[in-house]
N, C-alpha and C positions, 0 to 999 in steps of 0.2 A: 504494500500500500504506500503511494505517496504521498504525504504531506503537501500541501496549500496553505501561504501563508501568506494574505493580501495587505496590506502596510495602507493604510489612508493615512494622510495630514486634512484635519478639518479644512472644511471648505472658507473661504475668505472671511472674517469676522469685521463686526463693525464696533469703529474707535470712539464714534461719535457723544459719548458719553463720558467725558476723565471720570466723573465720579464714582462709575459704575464699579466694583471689583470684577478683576479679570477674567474669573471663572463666570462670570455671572454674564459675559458678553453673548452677544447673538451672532448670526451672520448680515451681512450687511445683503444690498442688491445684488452686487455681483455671486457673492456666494451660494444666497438663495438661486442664482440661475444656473452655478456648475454643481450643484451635487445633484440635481437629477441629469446633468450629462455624464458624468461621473459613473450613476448608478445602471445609466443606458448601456454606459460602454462594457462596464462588466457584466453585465445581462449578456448582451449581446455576443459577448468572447466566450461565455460558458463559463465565466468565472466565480457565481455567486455563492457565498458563502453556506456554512453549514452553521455556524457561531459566529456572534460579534460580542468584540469584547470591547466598550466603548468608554471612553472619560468619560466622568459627570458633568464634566463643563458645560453650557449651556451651548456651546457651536458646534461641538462634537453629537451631541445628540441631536442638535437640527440638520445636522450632518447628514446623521443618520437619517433619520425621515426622509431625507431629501432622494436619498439611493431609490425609495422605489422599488426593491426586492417583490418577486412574483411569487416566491414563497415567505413565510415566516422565519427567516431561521432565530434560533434561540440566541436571544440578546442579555447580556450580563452589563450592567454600568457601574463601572466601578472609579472610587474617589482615589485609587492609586494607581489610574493610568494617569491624573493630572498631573503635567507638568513629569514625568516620570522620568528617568534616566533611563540609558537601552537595557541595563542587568532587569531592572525594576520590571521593567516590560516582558522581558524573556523569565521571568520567576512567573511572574501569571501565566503567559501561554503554557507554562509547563504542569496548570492545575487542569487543561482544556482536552477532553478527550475526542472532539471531533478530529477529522481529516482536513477540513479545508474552512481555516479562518480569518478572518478579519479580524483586525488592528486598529478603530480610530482612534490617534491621540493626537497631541502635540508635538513639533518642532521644540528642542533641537533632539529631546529622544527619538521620535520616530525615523527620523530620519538618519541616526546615526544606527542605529540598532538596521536598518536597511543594507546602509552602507556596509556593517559590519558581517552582515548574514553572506553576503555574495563572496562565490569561485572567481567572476571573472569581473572587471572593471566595466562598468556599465557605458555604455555612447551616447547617450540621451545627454544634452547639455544642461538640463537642468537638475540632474540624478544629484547631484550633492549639495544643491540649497536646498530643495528638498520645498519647494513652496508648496501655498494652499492649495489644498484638492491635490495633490500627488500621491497616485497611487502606484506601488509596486507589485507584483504578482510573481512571487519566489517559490519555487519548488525543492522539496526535500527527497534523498532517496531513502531516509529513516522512517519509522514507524511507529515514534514517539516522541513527542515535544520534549521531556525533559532532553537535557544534554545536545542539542542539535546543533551542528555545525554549519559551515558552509554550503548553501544551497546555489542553486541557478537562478537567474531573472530569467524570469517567462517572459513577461511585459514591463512595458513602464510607462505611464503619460500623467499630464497633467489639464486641467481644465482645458488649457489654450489647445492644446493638440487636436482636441474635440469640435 
């Protein structure tokens, strides 16, 4: 069995508020319009998850809603993917007994936990700022979260790509 492990960065949030705390931010216009391109494109590739494992933040889960999933799959949101560092993030996937899951969290963990999961160096130009709405699609030839190594990029896009 292969391992599926799709990497979101929430879709673009809105600053419009200093007062607001950071967690408690939304997505602004732009945002609200790529995470259902976001959720098209993985639809469409055959990549949709079996489990999300999502921040509590408030853009992460409008994030979410925004994908548009044809099934339900089983959603966990959790207050320790916010803000997470990439070990932090890899100790949860390793409580997650499906085969093929989803990731939404934050920059700069998501993104480096991406970075660090890959064989080969990725050619997408934008693979290591890792912006809003960037999704990665990494495959494992292991048959367990705990302890996993270096996987393959399947895919990679970002909002704009769509």
């Amino acid at each position: 069995m292969t391992l599926r492990l799709i990497l979101t960065r929430h879709a673009k949030s809105d600053w419009g508020n200093p007062a607001l705390d950071d967690k408690d931010r939304s997505l602004n216009a732009r945002g609200k319009a790529d995470a259902p391109k976001i959720g098209a494109w993985i639809r469409s590739m055959g990549y949709e998850p079996q489990e999300v494992l999502c921040s509590s933040a408030t853009r992460t889960q409008e994030t979410l809603r925004g994908l548009g999933y044809d099934h339900a799959p089983a959603i966990t949101v959790l207050d320790a993917l916010y803000l997470a560092e990439p070990e932090d993030i890899l100790a949860l996937l390793g409580t997650v007994q499906a085969a093929n899951v989803q990731i939404i969290a934050h920059n700069p963990g998501i993104g480096a936990l991406a970075n660090a999961l890959l064989e080969d160096e990725p050619d997408h130009p934008d693979f290591y700022r890792y912006p809003t709405g960037a999704t990665a699609i990494i495959d494992f030839g292991q048959t367990d979260w705990i302890g996993i190594t270096a996987g393959t990029l399947v895919d990679f896009r970002v909002p704009r790509d769509l």
